[in-house]
C-alpha positions in Angstrom: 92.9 40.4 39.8 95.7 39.7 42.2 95.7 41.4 45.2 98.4 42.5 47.6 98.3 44.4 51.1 100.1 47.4 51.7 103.7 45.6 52.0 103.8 43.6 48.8 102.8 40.5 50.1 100.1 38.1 48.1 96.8 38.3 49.6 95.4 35.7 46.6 92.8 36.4 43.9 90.4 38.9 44.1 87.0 38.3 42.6 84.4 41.3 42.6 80.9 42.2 41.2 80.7 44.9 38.5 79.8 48.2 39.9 79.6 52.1 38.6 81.8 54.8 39.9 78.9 57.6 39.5 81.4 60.6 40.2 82.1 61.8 36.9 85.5 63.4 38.0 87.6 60.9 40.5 90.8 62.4 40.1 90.5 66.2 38.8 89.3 67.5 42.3 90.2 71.4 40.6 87.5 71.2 38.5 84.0 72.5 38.1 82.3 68.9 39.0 83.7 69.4 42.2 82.1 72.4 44.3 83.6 74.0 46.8 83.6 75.8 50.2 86.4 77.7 51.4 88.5 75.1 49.8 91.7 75.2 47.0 92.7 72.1 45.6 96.0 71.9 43.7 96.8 68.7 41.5 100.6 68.6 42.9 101.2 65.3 45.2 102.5 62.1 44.8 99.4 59.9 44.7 99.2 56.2 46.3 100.0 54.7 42.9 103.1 56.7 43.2 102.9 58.9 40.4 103.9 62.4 40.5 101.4 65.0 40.5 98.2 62.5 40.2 97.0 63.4 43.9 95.5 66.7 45.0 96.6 68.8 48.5 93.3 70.3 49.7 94.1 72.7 51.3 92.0 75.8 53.2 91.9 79.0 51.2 93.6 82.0 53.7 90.2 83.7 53.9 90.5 84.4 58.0 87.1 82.9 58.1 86.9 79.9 60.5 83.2 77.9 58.8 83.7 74.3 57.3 86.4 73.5 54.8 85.3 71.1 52.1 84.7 70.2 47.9 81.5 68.4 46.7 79.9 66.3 44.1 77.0 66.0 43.3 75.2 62.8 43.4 71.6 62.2 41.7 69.2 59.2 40.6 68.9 57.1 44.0 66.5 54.8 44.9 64.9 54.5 48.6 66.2 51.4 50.0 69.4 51.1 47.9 73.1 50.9 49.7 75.4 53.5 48.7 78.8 54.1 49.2 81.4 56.6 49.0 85.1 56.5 49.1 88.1 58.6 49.0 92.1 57.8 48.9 93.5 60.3 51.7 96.7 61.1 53.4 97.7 63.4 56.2 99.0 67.3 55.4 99.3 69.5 58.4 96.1 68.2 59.4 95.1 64.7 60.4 91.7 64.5 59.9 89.5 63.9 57.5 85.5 64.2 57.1 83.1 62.1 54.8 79.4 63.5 54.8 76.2 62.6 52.7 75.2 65.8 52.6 71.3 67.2 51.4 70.6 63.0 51.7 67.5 63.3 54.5 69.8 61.7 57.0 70.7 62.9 60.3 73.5 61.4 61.3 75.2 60.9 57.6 79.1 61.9 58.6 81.6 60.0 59.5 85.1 61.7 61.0 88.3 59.7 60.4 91.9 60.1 61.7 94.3 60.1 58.6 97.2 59.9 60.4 96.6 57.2 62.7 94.2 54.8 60.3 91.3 55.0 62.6 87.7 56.2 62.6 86.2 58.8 64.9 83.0 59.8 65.4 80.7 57.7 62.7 77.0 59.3 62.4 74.2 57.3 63.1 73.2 56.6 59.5 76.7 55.8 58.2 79.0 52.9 58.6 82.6 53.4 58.0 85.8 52.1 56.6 89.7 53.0 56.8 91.8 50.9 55.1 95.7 51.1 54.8 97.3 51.4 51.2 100.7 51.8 52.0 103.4 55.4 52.4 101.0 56.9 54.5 97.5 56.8 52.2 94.7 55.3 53.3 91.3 54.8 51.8 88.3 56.1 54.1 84.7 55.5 52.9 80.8 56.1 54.2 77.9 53.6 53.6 74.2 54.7 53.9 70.9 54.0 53.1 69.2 55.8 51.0 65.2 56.9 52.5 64.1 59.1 49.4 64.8 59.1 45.9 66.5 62.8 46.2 69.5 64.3 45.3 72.0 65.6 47.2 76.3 65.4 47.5 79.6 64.0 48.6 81.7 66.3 51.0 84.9 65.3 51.5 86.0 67.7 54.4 89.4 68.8 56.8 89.6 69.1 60.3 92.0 70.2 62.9 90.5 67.6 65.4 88.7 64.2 65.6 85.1 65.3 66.4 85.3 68.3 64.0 85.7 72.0 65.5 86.4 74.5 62.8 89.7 76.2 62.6 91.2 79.5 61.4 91.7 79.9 57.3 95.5 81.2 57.1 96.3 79.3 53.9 98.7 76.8 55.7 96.3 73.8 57.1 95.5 70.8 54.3 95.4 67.4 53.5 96.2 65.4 50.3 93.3 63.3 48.3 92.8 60.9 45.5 90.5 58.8 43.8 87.2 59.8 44.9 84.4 56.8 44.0 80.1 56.9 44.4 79.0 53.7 44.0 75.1 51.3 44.8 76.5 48.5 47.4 77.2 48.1 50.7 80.9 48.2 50.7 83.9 50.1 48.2 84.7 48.1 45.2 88.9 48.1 43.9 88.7 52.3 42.4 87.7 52.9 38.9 89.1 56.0 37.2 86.2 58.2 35.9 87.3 61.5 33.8 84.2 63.1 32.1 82.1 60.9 33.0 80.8 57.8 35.0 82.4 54.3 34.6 
C-alpha cells in the first residue's frame, strides 16, 4: 500500500510480510476478551482514523483504591525462541502515560513505560524493546517486543500512569487515557494494524 507520515506527505510504497493479529478483540476494549483491573473503558472517542466513537477512554474506576490501573488479553500458543510483539494506538487523557507489560511471560524485565504526550519512551524493561511512533492529532502508536523463553501463556496489559516510571495514583474516577487498535503479533517489529472482531486475523 501507499504510505504517508502523519502530515499527508508520500512516504512511497509500502511492502510488508503477512502476519496474524492474535488478539481476537482489537477494537472492543469493553468487552469480556479484555480483563480488567480497576479499569472502565467506554467506546466514546474519536479514534486516529478519525471516526467518531471508534476509540475507547480508559479510564480509572473511582474505587479510592490506589493499586495498578490496566485491561488484559490473553495471549496463548508461543513458541520459545519466537519474537513477539504487541502494539497499541494511544493518546493522552488527563494522564500522559502509558504502560505496555508481557505480563505471566517468565520475563523479568517485560514492561516498557511510554510518555503519550510527548512521543517518547521511558523506562523500557530489560527483556523488552520499544517503539513510539507518531500518527498524527495527538495519537501515537506504542508497542513492546520480547522473546519468548517457554512455550506458556500469559497476557497483554495495557496500563495508565500518573508518572514516567510508574507510581500508582488515587482512583477518583477522573484520571484516563484514550486507546485503539490493540495488535499481538510473531515478529520482531508491528506490522500496518489489522482489525480483529471475534476472532484472530
Amino acid at each position: 500500500r501507499i504510505e504517508y507520515d502523519a502530515d499527508g506527505n508520500l512516504l512511497g510504497l509500502l511492502i510488508e510480510q503477512g502476519r496474524t493479529n492474535q488478539f481476537v478483540q482489537s477494537e472492543k476494549f469493553t468487552l469480556s476478551a479484555w480483563g480488567r483491573a480497576r479499569a472502565v473503558p467506554v467506546k466514546d472517542a474519536v479514534g486516529p482514523t478519525g471516526v467518531a466513537n471508534s476509540a475507547v477512554t480508559m479510564s480509572d474506576n473511582a474505587s479510592g483504591n490506589s493499586s495498578t490501573v490496566y485491561i488484559q488479553e490473553t495471549v496463548t500458543g508461543l513458541t520459545t525462541g519466537n519474537d513477539y510483539t504487541a502494539s497499541v494506538f494511544a493518546k493522552k487523557g488527563t494522564l500522559d502515560f502509558l504502560g505496555l507489560k508481557a505480563a505471566s511471560l517468565g520475563l523479568t524485565g517485560g514492561q516498557a513505560y511510554i510518555d503519550i504526550a510527548n512521543g517518547t519512551l521511558g523506562n523500557v524493561g530489560s527483556d523488552v524493546t520499544a517503539t513510539i511512533k507518531d500518527y498524527g492529532n495527538g495519537w501515537y502508536r506504542c508497542s513492546i517486543t520480547f522473546t519468548a523463553t517457554s512455550d506458556i501463556a500469559g497476557s497483554i496489559r495495557i496500563q495508565m500512569w500518573e508518572q514516567i516510571d510508574g507510581g500508582n495514583f488515587l482512583h477518583d474516577g477522573t484520571k484516563n487515557i484514550l486507546i485503539f487498535g490493540a495488535q499481538f503479533e510473531v515478529g520482531g517489529f508491528p506490522t500496518s494494524y489489522i482489525k480483529t472482531s471475534g476472532s484472530t486475523a
